[in-house]
N, C-alpha and C positions, 0 to 999 in steps of 0.2 A: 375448836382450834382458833385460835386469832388471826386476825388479818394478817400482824407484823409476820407470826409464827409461817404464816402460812406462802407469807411472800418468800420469805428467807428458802424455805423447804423446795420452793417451785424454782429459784436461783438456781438452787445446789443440784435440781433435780437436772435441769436443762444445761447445765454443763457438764455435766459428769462423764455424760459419754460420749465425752472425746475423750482423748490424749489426757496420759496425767498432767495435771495441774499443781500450781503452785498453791499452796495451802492455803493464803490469804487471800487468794482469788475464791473461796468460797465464802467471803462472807456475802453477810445479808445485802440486796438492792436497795437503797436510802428512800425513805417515805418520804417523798416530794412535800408533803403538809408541813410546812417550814414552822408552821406554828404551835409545831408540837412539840418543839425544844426552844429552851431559854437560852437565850444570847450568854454564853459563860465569859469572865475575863481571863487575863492572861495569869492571874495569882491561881487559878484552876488546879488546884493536886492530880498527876498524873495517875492514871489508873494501872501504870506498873506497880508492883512490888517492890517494896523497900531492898534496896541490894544489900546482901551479907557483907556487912567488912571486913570476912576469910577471904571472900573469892577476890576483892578487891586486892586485898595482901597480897594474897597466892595467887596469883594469875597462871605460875605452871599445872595449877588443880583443875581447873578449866578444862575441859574436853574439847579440843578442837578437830571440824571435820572438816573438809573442803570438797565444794562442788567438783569440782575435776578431780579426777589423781588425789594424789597421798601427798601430795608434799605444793610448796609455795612455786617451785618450776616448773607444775603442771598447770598453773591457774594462767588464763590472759592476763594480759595489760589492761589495767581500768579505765574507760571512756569518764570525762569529764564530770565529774556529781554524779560517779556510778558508786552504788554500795558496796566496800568493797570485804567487809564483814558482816554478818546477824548475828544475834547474839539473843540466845533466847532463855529467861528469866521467870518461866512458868512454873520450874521446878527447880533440879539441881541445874542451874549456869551451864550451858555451853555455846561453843559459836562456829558456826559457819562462814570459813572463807570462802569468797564469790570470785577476788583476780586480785590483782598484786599494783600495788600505785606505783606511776610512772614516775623515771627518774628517781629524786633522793625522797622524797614523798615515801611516809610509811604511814599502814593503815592502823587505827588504834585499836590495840589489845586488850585495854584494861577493860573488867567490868564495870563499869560508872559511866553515867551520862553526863560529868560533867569535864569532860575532855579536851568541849569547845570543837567535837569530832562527831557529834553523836545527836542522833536523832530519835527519839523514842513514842512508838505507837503503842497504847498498852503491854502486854507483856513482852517486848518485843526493843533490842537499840539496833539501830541502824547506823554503822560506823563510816563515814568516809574519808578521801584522802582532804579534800580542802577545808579549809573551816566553817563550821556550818552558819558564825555569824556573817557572812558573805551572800547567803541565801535572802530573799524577800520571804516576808510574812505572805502567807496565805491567804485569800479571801473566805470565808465562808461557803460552800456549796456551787463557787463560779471559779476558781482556780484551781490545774492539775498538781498537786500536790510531789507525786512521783507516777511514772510509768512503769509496768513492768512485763519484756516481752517474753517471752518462753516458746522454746521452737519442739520439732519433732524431737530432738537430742535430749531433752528435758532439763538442758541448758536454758539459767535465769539472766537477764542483767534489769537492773532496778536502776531506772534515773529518778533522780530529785530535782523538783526545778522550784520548790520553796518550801518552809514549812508552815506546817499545821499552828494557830497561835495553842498557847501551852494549855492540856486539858481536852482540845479534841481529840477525834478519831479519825483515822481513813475511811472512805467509802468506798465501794467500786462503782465508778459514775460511768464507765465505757469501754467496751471487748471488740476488737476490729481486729482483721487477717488482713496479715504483712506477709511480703515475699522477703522468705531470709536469704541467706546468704545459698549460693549453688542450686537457687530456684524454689529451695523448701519453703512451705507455708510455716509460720508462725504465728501469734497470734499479741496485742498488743492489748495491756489493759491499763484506764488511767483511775485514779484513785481521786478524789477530793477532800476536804474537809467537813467536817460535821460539830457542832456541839454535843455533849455525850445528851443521853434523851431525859427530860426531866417529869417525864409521865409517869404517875402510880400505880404497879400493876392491881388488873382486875384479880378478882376473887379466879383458880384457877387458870391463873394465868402466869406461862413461865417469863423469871428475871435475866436468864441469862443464859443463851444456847454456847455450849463446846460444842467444837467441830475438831477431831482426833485424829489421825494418819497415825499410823506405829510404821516407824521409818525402819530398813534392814537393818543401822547400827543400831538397831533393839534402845530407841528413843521415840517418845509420845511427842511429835510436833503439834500443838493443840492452838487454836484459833478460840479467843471467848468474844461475844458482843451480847453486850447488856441492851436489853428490851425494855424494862421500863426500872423503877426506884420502888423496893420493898417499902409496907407501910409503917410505920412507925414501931418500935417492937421486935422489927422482925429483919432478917438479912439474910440474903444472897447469895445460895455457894459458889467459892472460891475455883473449886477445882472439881474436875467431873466423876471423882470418886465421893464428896463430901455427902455427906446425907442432904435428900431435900431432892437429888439429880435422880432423874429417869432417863435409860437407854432408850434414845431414838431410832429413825434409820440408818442403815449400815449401806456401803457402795465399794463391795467386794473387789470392783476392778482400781478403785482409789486407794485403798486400804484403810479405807475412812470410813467412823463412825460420827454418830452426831447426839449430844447427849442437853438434855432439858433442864437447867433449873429454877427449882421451886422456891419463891419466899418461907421461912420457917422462922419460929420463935426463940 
């Protein structure tokens, strides 16, 4: 097993048994070895997927769920540069409302990141109510990116406080216990930026772990982070059914599975 592999697994292991968690809280811990990724620019192609221009048309096709309740009256009021949508683009399009923007302020519906609203981590837009040209660029590895705290309720709220420049990733750089509201513990995690990694994977060696939840609305919420660059020839499965993936461990009380893939020709 690899190092990277192995840190990633000892992550997921050492959080798991608590309280559910928010999905993107199990990615991998960042390999401090800065010098193992190449400074990318801002021209960098995002590691989303190309959006369908159906779902951008039809936006009533869209499955929408929201964290609270069934409808837009059950959600809070959005805290300033809180997300107040996800919208996840790993398979068929759907989004999750988080709260409801204050005053005349509406949160963007459409699927497209280019709304001037939207903020995108691999497969993944994070919609808010202000304009996200308003935000400062991010530094590299030394600025929080967003926050995201999650209490005993398994209630989320995600702050932004810059973005990522175009082409990184999130990381999770920090998990610290906050007292919530009415004395409950919560827990607070910050993210940072990253360059994607420009290492060639070794001879058996996996390109790119899924980490799976099968959510009750009988939806796959799936987290991917790429481990190193297929050699020349050869490519990466996309998704954790594609040939090349091996089922990893499972974490029964998560509803999460964690799935391997392999470089293939």
């Amino acid at each position: 097993m690899s190092m990277r592999l192995a840190t990633i697994l000892l992550g997921v292991v050492s959080i798991a048994t608590g309280s559910r968690l928010p999905l993107v809280v199990f990615q991998h811990h960042h390999n401090h070895h800065h010098h193992l990724y190449d400074q990318q620019d801002d021209q960098e192609e995002t590691t989303a997927p190309a959006i369908d221009n159906y779902y951008y048309h039809h936006p009533e096709e869209v499955r929408v769920l929201y964290q609270v309740g069934n409808s837009e009256d059950d959600l809070p009021e959005c805290s300033p540069w809180a997300v107040c949508s996800k919208v996840d683009l790993y398979e068929t399009p759907w989004v999750e409302r988080q709260c409801r923007c204050p005053g005349r302020q509406t949160c963007a519906s459409q699927v497209t990141s280019s709304d001037g609203h939207t903020i995108t981590d691999k497969t993944r837009q994070f919609k808010l109510c202000e304009p996200v040209k308003k935000l400062p660029k991010c530094r590299y590895f030394r600025d929080i990116t967003w926050t995201l705290v999650s209490g005993a309720d398994n209630i989320t709220e995600q702050i932004v406080h810059c973005h990522c420049p175009r082409g990184a990733v999130a990381y999770l750089i920090k998990r610290q216990a906050v007292q919530a509201q009415h004395g409950l513990l919560a827990y607070r995690y910050s993210f940072a930026c990253s360059p994607q990694s420009r290492l060639r994977c070794q001879r058996k060696e996996p390109c790119r772990l899924f980490t799976v939840r099968k959510r009750q609305e009988l939806l796959d919420e799936v987290n991917t982070n790429t481990l190193c660059q297929c050699p020349h020839g050869h490519s990466c499965p996309r998704h954790h059914s594609d040939a090349g993936v091996i089922v990893g461990k499972s974490y029964t009380e998560e509803a999460i599975k964690t799935y391997s893939g392999y470089c293939i020709s």
